[in-house]
C-alpha positions in Angstrom: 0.0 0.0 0.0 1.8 3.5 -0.9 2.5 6.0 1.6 0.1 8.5 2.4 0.7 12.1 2.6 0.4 12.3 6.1 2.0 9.2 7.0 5.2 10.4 5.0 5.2 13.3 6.9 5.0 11.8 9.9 7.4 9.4 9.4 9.7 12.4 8.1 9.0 14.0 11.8 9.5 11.5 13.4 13.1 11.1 11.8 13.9 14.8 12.6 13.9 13.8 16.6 15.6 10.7 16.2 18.4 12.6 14.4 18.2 15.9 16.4 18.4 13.0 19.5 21.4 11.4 18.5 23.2 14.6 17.4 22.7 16.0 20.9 23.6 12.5 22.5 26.6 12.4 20.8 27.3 15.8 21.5 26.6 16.1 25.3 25.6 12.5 26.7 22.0 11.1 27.1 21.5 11.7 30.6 22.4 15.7 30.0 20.2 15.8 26.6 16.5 17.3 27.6 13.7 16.7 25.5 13.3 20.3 25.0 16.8 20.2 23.5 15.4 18.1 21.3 12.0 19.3 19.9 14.6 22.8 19.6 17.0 21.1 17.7 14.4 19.4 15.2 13.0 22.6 15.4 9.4 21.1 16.7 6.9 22.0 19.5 7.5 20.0 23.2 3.5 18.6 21.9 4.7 17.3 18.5 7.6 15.4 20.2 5.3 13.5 22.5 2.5 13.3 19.4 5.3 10.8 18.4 7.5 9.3 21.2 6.3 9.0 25.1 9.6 9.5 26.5 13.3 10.2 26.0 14.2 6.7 26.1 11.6 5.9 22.8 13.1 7.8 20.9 16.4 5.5 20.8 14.3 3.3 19.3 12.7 5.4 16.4 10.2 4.0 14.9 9.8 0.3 17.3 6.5 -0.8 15.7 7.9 -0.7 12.1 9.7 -4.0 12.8 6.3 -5.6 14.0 4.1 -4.4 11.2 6.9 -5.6 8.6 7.1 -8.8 10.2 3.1 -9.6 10.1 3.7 -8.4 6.5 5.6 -11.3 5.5 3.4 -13.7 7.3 0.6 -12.5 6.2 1.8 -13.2 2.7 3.0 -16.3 3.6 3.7 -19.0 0.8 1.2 -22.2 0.1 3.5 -24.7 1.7 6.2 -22.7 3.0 7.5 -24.6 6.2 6.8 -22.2 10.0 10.8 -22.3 10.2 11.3 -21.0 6.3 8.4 -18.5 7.3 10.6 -17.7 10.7 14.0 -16.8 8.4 11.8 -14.4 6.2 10.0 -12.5 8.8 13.1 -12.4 10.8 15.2 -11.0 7.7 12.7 -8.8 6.8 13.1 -7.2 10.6 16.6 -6.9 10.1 16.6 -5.1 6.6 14.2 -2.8 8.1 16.2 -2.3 11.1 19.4 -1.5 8.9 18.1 0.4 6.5 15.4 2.3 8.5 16.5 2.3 12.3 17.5 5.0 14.3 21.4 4.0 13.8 21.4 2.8 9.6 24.2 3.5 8.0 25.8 5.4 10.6 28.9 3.9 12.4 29.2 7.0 14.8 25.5 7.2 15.7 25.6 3.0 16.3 28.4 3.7 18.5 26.2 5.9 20.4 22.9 3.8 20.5 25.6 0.8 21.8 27.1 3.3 24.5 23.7 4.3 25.1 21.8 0.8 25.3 24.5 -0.7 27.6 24.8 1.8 30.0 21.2 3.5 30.4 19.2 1.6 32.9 15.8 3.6 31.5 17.1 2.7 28.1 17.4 -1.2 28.7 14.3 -1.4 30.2 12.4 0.0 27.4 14.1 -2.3 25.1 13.1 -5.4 27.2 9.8 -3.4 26.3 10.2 -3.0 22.6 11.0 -6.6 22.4 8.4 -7.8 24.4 6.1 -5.5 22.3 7.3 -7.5 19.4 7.3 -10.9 20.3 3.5 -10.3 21.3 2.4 -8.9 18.1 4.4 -11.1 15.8 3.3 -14.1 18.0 -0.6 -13.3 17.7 0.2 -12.8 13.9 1.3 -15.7 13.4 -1.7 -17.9 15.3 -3.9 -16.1 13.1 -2.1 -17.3 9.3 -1.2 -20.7 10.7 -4.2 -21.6 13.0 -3.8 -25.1 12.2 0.2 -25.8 13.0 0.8 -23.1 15.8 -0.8 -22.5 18.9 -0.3 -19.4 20.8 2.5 -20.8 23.4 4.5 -22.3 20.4 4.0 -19.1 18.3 5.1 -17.3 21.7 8.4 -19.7 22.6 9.4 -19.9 18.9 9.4 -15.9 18.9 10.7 -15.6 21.8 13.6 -18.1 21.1 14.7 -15.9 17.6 14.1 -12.7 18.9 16.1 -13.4 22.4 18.4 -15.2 20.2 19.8 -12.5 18.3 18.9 -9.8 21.3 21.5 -11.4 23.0 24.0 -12.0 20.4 23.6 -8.5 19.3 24.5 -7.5 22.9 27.3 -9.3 23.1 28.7 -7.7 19.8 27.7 -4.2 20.8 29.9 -4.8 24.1 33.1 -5.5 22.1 34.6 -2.5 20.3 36.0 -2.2 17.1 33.3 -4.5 15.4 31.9 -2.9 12.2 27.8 -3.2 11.6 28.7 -6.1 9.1 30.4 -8.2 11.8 27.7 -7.3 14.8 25.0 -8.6 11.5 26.9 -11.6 11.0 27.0 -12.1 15.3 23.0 -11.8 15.2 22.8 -14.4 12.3 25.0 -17.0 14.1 22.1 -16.4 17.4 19.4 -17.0 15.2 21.3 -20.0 13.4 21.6 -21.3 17.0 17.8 -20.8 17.7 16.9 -22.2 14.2 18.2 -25.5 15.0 15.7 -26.0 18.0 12.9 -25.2 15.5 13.6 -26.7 12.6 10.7 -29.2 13.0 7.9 -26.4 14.0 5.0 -27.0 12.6 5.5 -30.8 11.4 3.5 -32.6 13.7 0.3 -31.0 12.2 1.3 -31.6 8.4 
């Protein structure tokens, strides 16, 4: 479906505060960064700031929900007889191409070094991404039960989601705590988590073929 009018310039908003965010981040720390610093620097009202994110700490994240909606976006165009854990490496790529080329940090070495210093040293920041991941696993979870009613229930949607996204959460931690790795390498550490997960659900879904 194309972009509305109003959802592009929203989304273009949106991206103003996640870059006037990181600029000042970079600049001064996170803790020292107001959100009227912000709005200023994007050159935005206090009001259109929380029209889009709640708190500081969301907008790290940018826009969190995009990774959701592209997931249930894949399974709701899911292949006739394309295999759950063939439908898991889609939806799963699909999160990370959006993430990439989308997120708060794409393309950006310096601002990733940021979000890393950022997510592994803010306690308000690593609870809301417990959050955002939690957020996910629920929505991608209940998307799935509703395509594959007849292989998935909701506890195995909810432990096979779980199991990728914690997966490459962790692996992605773990390469975000050792320096000098470039966004290709931390990729390639998420890939070997959920190559890891995989192999626990390679067989989801067969017992109801």
């Amino acid at each position: 479906m194309e972009e509305t009018r109003r959802e592009r310039k929203k989304r273009q908003t949106r991206q103003l505060l996640v870059d006037a965010a990181f600029k000042l981040f970079a600049e001064q720390g996170y803790e020292r960064t107001t959100i009227a610093q912000i709005a200023s620097e994007a050159d935005v009202s206090m009001k259109t700031f929380f029209n889009h994110f709640p708190a500081k700490e969301d907008v790290v994240f940018g826009n969190a929900g995009g990774y959701t909606e592209q997931a249930q976006k894949v399974i709701a165009q899911r292949e006739p007889g394309e295999s759950i854990p063939h439908l898991l490496l889609r939806l799963y790529d699909a999160i990370l191409a959006t993430y990439y080329t989308e997120g708060p940090t794409a393309g950006d070495p310096e601002r990733m070094e940021t979000y890393k210093r950022i997510a592994t040293t803010v306690p308000a920041v690593q609870a809301k991404s417990l959050h955002v991941l939690l957020d996910m696993q629920r929505g991608i979870a209940e998307a799935l039960v509703k395509a594959c009613p007849d292989e998935l229930d909701p506890i195995t949607a909810a432990a096979a989601i779980g199991s990728l996204l914690g997966a490459a959460q962790a692996a992605s931690l773990a390469s975000s705590e050792q320096s000098g790795l470039s966004e290709e390498e931390q990729l390639k550490a998420v890939r070997r988590g959920l190559d890891l997960a995989m192999k626990g659900l390679n067989t989801l879904g067969d017992e109801h073929g």
